[in-house]
PyMOL Python script that loads the backbone (N, CA, C, O; Angstrom):
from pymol import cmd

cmd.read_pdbstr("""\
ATOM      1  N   UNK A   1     -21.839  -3.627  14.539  1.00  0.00           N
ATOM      2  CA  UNK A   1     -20.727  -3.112  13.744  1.00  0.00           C
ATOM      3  C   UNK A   1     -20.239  -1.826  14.397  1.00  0.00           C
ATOM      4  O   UNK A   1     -20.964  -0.996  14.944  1.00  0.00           O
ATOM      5  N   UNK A   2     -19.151  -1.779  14.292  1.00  0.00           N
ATOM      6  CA  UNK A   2     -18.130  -0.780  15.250  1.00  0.00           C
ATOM      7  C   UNK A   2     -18.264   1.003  13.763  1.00  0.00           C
ATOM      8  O   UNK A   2     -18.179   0.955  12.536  1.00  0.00           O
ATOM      9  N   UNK A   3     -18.377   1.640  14.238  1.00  0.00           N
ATOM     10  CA  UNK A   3     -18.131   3.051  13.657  1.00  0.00           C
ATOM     11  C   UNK A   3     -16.931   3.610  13.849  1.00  0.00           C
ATOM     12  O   UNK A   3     -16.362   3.779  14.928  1.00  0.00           O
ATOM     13  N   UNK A   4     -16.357   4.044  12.195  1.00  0.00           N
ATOM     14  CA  UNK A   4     -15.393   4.463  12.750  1.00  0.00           C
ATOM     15  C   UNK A   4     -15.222   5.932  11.963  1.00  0.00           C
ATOM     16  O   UNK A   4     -15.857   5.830  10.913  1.00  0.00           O
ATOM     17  N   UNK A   5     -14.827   6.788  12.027  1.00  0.00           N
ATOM     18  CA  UNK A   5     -14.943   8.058  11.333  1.00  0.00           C
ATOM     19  C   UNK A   5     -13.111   8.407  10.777  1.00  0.00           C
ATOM     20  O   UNK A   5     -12.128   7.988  11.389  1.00  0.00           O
ATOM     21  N   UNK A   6     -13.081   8.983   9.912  1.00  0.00           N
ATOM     22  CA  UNK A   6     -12.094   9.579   8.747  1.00  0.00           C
ATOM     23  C   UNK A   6     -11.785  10.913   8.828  1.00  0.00           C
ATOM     24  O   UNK A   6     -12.639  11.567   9.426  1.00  0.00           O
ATOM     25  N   UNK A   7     -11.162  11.319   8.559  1.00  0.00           N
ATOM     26  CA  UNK A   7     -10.707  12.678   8.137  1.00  0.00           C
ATOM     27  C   UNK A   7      -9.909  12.536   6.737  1.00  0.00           C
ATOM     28  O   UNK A   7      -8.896  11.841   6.659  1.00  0.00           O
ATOM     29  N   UNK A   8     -10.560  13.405   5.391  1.00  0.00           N
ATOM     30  CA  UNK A   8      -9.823  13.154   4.157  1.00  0.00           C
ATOM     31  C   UNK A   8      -9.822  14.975   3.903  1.00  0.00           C
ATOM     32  O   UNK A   8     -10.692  15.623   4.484  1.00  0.00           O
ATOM     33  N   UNK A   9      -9.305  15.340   3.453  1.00  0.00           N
ATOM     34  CA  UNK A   9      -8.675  16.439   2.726  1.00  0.00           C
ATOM     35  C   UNK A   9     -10.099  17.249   2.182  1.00  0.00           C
ATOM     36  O   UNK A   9     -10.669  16.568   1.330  1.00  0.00           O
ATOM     37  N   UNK A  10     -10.647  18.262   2.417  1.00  0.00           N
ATOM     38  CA  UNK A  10     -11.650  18.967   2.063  1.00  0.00           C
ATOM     39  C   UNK A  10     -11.820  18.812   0.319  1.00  0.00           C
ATOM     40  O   UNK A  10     -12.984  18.889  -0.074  1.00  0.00           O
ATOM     41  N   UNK A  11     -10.625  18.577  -0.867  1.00  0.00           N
ATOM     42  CA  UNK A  11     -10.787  18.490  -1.573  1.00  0.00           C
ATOM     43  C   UNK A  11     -11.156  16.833  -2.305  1.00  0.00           C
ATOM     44  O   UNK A  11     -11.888  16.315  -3.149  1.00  0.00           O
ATOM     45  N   UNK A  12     -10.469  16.610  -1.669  1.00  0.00           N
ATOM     46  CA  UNK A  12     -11.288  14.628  -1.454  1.00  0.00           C
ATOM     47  C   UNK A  12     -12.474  14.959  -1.261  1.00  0.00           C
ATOM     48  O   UNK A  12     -13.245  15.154  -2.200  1.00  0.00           O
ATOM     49  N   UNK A  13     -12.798  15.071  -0.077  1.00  0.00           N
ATOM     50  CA  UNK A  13     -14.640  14.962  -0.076  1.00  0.00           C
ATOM     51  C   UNK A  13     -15.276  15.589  -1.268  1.00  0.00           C
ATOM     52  O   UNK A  13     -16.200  14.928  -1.743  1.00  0.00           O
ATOM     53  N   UNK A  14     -15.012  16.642  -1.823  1.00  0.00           N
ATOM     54  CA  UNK A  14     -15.467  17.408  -3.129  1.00  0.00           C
ATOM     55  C   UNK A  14     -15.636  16.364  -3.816  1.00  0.00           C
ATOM     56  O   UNK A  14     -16.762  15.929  -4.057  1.00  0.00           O
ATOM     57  N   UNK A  15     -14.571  15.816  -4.225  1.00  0.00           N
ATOM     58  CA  UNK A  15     -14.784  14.679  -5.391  1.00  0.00           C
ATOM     59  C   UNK A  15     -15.314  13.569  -5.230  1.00  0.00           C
ATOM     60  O   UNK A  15     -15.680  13.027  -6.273  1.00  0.00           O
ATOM     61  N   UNK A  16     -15.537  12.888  -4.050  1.00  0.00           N
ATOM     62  CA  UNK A  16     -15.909  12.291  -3.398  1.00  0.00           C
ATOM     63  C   UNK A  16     -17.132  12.362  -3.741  1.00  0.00           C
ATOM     64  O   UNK A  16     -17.609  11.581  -4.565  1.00  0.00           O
ATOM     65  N   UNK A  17     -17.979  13.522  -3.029  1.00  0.00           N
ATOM     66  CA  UNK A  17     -19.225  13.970  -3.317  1.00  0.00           C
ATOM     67  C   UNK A  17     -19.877  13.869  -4.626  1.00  0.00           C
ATOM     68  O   UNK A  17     -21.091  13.803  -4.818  1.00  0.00           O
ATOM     69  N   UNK A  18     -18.735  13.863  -5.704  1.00  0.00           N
ATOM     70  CA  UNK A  18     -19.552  13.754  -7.127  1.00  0.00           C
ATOM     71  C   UNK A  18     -19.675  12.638  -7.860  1.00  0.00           C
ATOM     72  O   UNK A  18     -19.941  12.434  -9.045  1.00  0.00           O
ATOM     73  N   UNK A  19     -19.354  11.732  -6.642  1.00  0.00           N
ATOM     74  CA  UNK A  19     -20.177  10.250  -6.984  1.00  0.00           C
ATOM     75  C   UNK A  19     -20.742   9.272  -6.061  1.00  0.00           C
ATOM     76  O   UNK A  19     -20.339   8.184  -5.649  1.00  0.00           O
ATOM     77  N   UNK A  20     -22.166  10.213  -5.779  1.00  0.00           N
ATOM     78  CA  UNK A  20     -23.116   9.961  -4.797  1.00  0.00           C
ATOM     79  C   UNK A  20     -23.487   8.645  -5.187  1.00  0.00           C
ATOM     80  O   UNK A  20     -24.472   8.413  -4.487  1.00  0.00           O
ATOM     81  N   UNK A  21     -23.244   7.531  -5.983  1.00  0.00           N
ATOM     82  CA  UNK A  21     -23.694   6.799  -6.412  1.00  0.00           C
ATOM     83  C   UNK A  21     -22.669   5.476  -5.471  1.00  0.00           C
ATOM     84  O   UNK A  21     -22.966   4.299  -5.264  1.00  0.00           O
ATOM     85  N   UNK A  22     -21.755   6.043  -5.170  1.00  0.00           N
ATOM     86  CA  UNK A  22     -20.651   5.239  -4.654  1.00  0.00           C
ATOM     87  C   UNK A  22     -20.558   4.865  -3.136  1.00  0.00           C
ATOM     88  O   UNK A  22     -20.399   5.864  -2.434  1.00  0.00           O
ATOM     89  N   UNK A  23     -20.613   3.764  -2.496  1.00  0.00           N
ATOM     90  CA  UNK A  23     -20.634   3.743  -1.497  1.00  0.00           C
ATOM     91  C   UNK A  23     -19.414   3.631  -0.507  1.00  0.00           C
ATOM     92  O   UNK A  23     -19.043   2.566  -0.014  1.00  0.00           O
ATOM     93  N   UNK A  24     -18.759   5.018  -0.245  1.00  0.00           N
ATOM     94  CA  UNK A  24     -17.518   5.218   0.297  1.00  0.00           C
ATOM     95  C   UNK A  24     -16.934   3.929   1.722  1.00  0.00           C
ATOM     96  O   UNK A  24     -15.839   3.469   2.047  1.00  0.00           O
ATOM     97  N   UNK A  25     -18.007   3.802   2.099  1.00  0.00           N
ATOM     98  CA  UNK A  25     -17.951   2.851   3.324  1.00  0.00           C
ATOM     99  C   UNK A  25     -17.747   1.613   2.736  1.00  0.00           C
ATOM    100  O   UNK A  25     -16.722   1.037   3.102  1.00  0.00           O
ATOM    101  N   UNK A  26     -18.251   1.206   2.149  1.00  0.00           N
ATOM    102  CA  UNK A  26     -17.744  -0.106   1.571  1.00  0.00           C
ATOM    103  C   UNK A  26     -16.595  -0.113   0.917  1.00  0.00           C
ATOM    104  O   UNK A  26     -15.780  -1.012   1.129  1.00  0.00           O
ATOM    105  N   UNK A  27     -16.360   0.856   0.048  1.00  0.00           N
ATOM    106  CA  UNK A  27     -14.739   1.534  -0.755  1.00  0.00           C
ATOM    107  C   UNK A  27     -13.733   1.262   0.654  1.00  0.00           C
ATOM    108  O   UNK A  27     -12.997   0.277   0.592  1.00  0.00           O
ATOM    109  N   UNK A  28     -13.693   2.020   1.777  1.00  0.00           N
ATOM    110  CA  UNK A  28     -12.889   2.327   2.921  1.00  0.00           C
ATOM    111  C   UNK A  28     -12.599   0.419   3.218  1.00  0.00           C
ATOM    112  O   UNK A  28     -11.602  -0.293   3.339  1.00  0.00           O
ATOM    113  N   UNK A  29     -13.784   0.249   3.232  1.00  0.00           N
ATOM    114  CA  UNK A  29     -13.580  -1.403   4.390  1.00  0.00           C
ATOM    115  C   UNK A  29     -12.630  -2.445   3.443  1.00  0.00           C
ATOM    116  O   UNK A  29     -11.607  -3.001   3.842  1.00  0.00           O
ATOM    117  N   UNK A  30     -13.173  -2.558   2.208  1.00  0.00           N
ATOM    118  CA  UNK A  30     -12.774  -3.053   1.073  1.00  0.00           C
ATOM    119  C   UNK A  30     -11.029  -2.729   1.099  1.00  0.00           C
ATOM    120  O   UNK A  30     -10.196  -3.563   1.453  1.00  0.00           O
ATOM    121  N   UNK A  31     -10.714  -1.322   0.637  1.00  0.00           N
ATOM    122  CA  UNK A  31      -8.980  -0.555   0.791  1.00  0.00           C
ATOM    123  C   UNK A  31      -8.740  -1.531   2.227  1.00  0.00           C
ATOM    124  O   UNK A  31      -7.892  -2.400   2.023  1.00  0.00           O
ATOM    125  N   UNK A  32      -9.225  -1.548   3.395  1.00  0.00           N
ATOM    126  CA  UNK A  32      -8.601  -1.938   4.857  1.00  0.00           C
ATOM    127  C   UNK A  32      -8.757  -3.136   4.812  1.00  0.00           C
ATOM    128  O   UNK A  32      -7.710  -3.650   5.205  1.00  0.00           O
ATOM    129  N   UNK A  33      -9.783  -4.196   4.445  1.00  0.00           N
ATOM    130  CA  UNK A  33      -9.263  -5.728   4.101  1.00  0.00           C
ATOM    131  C   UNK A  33      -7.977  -6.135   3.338  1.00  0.00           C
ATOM    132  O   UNK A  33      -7.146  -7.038   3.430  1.00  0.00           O
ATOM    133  N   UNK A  34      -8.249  -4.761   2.323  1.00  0.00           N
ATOM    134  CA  UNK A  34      -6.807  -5.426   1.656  1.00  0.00           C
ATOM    135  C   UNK A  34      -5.626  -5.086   2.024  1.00  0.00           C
ATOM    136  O   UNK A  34      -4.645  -5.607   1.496  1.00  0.00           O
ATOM    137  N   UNK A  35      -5.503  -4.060   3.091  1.00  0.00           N
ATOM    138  CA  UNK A  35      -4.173  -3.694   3.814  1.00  0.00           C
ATOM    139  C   UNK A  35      -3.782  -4.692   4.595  1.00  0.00           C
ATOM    140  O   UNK A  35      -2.667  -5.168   4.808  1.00  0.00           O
ATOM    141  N   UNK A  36      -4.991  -4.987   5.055  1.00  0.00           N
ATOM    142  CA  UNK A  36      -4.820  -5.776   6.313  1.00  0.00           C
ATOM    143  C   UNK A  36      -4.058  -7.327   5.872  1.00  0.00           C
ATOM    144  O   UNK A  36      -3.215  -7.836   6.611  1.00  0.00           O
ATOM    145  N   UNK A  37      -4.409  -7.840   4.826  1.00  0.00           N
ATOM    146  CA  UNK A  37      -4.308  -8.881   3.874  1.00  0.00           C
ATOM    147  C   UNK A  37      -2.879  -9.079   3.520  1.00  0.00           C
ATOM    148  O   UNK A  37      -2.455 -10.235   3.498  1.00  0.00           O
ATOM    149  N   UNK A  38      -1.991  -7.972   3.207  1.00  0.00           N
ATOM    150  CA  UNK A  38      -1.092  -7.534   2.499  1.00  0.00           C
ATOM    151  C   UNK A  38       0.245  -7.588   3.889  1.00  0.00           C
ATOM    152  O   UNK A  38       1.306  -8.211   3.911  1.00  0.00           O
ATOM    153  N   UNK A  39      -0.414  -6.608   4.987  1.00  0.00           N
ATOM    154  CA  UNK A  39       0.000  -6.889   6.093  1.00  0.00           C
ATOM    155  C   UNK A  39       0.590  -8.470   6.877  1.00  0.00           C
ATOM    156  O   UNK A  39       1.581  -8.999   7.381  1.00  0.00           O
ATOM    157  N   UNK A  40      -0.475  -8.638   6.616  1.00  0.00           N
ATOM    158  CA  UNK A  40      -0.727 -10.707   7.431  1.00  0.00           C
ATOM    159  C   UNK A  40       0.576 -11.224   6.715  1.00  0.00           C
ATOM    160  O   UNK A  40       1.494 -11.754   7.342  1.00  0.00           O
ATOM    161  N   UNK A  41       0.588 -10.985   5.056  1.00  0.00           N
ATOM    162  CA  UNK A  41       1.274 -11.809   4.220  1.00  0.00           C
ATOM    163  C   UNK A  41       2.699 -11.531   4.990  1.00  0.00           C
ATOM    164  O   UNK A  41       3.332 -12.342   5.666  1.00  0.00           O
ATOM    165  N   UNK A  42       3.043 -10.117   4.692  1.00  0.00           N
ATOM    166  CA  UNK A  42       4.024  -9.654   5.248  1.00  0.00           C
ATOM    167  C   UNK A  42       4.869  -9.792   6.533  1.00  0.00           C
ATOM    168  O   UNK A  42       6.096  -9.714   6.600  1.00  0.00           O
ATOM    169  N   UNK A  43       4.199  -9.960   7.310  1.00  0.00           N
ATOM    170  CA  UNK A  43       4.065 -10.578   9.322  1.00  0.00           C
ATOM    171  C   UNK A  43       4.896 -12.489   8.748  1.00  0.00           C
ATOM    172  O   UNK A  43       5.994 -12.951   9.058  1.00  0.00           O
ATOM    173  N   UNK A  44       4.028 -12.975   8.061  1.00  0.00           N
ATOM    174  CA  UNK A  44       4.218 -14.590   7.782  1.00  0.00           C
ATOM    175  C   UNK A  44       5.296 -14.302   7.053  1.00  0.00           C
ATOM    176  O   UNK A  44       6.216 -14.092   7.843  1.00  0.00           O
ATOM    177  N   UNK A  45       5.647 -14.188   5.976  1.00  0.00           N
ATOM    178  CA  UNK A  45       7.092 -13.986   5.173  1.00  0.00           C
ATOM    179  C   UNK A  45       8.158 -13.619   6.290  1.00  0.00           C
ATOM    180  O   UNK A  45       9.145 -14.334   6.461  1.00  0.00           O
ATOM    181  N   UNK A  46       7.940 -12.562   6.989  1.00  0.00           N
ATOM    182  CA  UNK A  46       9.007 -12.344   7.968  1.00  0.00           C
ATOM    183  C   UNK A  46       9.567 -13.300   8.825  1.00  0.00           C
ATOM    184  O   UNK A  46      10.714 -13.748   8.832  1.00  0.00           O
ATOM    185  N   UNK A  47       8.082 -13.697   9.945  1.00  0.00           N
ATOM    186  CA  UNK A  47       8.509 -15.130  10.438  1.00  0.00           C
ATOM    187  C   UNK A  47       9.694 -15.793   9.324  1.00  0.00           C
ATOM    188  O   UNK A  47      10.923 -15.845   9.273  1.00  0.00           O
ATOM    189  N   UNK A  48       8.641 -16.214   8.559  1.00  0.00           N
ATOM    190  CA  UNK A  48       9.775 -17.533   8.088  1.00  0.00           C
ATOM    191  C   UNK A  48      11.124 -16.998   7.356  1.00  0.00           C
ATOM    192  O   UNK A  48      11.853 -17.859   6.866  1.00  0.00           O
ATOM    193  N   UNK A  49      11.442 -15.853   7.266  1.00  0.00           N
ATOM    194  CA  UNK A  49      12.947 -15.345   6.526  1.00  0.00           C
ATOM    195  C   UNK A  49      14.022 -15.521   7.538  1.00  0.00           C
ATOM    196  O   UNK A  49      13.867 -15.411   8.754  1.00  0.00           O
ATOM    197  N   UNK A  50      15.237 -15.832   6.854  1.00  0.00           N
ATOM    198  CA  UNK A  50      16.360 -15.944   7.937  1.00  0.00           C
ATOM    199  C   UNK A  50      17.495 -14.538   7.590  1.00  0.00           C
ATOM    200  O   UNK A  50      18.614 -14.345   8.066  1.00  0.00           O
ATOM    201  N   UNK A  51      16.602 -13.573   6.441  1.00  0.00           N
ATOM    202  CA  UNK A  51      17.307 -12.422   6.619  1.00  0.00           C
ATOM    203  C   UNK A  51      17.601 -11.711   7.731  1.00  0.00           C
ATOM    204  O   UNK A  51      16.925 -12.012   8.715  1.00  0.00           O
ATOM    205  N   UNK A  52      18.452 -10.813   7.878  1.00  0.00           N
ATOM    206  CA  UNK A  52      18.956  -9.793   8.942  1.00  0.00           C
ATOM    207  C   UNK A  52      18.282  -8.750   8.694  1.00  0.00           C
ATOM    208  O   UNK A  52      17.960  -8.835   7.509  1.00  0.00           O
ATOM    209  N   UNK A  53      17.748  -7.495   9.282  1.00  0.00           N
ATOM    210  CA  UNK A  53      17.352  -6.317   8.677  1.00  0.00           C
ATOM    211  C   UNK A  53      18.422  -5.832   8.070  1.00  0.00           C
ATOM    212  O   UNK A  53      18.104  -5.090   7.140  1.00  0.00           O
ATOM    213  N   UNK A  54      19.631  -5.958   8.229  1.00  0.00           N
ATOM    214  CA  UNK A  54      20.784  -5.512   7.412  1.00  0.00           C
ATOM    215  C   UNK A  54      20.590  -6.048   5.932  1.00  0.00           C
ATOM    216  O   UNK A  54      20.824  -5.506   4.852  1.00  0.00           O
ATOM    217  N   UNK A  55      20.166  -7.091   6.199  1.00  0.00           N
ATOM    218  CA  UNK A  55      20.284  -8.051   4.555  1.00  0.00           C
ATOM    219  C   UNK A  55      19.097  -7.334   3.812  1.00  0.00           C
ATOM    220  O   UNK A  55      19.272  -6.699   2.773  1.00  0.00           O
ATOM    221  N   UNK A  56      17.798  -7.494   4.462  1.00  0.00           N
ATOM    222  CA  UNK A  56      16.655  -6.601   3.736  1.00  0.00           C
ATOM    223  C   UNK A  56      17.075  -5.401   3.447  1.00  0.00           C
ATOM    224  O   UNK A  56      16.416  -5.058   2.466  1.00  0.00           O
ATOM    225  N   UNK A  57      17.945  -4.390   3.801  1.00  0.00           N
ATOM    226  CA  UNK A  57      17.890  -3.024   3.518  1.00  0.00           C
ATOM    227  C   UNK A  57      19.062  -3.185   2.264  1.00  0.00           C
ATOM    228  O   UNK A  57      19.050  -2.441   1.284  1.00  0.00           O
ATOM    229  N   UNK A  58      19.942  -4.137   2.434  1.00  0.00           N
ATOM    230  CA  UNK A  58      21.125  -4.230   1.546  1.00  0.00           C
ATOM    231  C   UNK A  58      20.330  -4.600   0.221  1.00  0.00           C
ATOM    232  O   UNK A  58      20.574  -3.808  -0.690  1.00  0.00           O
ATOM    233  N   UNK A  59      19.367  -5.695  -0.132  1.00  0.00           N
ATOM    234  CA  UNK A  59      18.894  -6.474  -1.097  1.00  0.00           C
ATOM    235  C   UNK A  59      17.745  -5.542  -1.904  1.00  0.00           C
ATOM    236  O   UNK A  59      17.361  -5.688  -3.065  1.00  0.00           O
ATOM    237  N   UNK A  60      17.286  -4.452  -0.829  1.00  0.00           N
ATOM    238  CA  UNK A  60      16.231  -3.710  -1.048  1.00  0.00           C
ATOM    239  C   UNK A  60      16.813  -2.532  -2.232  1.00  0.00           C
ATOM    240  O   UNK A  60      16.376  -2.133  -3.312  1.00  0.00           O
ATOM    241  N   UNK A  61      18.198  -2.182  -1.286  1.00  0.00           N
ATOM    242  CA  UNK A  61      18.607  -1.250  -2.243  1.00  0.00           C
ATOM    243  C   UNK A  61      19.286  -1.654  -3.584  1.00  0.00           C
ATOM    244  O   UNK A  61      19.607  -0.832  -4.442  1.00  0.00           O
ATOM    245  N   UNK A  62      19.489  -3.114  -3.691  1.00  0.00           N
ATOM    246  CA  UNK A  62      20.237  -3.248  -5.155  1.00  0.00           C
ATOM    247  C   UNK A  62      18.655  -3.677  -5.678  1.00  0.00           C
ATOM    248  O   UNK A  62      18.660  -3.381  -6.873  1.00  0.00           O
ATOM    249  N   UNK A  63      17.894  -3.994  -5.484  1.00  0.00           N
ATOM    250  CA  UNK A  63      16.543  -4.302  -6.397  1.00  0.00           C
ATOM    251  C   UNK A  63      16.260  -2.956  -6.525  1.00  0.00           C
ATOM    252  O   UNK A  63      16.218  -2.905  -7.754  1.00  0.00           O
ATOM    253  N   UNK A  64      16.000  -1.651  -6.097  1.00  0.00           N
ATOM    254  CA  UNK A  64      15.715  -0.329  -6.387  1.00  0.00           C
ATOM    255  C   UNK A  64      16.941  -0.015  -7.205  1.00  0.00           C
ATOM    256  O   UNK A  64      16.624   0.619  -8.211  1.00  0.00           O
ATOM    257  N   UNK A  65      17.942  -0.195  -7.133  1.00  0.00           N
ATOM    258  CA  UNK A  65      19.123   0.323  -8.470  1.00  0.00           C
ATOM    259  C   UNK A  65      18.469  -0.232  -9.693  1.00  0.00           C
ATOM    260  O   UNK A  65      18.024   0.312 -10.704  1.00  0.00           O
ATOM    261  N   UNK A  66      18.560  -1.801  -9.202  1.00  0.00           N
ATOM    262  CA  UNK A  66      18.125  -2.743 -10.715  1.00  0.00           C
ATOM    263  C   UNK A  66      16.793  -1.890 -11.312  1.00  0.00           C
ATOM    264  O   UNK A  66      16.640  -1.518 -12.475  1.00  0.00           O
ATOM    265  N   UNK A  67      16.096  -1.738 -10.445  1.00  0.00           N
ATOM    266  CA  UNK A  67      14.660  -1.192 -11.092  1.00  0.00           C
ATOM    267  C   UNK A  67      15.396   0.161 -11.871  1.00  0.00           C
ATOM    268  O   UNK A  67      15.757   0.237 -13.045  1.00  0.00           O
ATOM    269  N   UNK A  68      15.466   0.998 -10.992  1.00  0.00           N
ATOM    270  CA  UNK A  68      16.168   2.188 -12.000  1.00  0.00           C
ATOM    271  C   UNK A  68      17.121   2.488 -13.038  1.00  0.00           C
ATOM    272  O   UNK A  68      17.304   3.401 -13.843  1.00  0.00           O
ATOM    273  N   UNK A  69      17.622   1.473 -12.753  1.00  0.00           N
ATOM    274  CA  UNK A  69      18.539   1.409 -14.302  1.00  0.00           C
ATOM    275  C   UNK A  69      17.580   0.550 -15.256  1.00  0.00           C
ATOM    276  O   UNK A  69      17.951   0.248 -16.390  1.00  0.00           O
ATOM    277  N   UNK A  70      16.865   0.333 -14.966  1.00  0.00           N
ATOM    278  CA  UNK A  70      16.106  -1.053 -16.347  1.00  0.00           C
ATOM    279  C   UNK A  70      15.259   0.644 -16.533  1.00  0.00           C
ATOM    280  O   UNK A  70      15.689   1.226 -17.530  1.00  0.00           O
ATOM    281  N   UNK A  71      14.332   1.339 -15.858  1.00  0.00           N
ATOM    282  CA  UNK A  71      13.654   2.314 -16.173  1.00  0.00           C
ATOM    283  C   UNK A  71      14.552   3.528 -17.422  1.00  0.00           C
ATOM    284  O   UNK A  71      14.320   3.832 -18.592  1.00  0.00           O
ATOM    285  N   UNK A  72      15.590   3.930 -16.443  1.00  0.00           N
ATOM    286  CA  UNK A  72      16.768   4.986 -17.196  1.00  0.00           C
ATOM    287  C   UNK A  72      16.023   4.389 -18.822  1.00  0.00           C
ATOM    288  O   UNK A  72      15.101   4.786 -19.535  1.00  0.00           O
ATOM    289  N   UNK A  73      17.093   3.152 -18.881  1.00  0.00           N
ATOM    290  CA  UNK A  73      16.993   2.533 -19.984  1.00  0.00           C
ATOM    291  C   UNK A  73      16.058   2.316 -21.413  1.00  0.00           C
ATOM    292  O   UNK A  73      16.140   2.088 -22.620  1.00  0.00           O
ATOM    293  N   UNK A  74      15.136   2.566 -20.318  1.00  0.00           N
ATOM    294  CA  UNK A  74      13.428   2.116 -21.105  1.00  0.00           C
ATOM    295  C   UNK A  74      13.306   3.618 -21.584  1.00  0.00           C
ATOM    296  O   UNK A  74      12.838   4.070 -22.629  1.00  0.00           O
ATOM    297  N   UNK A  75      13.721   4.080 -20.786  1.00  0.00           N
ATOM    298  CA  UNK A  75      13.132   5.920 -21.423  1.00  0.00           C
ATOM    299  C   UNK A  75      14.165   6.748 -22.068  1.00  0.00           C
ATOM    300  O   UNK A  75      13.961   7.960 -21.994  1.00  0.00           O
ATOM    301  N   UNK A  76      15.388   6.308 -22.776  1.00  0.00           N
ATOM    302  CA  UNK A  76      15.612   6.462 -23.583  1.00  0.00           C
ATOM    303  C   UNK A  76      15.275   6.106 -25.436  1.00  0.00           C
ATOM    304  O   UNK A  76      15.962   6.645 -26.303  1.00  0.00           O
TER     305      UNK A  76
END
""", "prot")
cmd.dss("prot")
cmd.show_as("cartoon", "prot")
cmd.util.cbc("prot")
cmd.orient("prot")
């Protein structure tokens, strides 16, 4: 098994530290399977789309309006 080392925020490790019970390495590998997972999906969806990056950025931004106006809404 390959080693690989981190750098997290001095105040991360603090908290970190106060749950010695937890096994951060398995936490880390676990978070990076599922990036990695999420990734793959993402790579395959692309392949098969016949969008333009024009079309993704166009479709992206009316689903972020839609989201924000349904939110506005909700929090009134």
């Amino acid at each position: 098994m390959t080693t690989l080392t981190l750098a997290v925020p001095d105040e991360m490790k603090k908290k970190m530290d106060s749950f010695p019970e937890m096994n951060w390495s398995e936490v880390a590998r676990q978070a990076f399977l599922h990036k990695m997972e999420d990734m793959e999906f993402l790579r395959k969806f692309k392949e098969k789309s016949k969008l333009t990056e024009a079309d993704a950025l166009k479709l992206g931004k009316k689903v972020s309006k839609e989201v924000s106006n349904k939110l506005r809404k909700m929090a009134r």
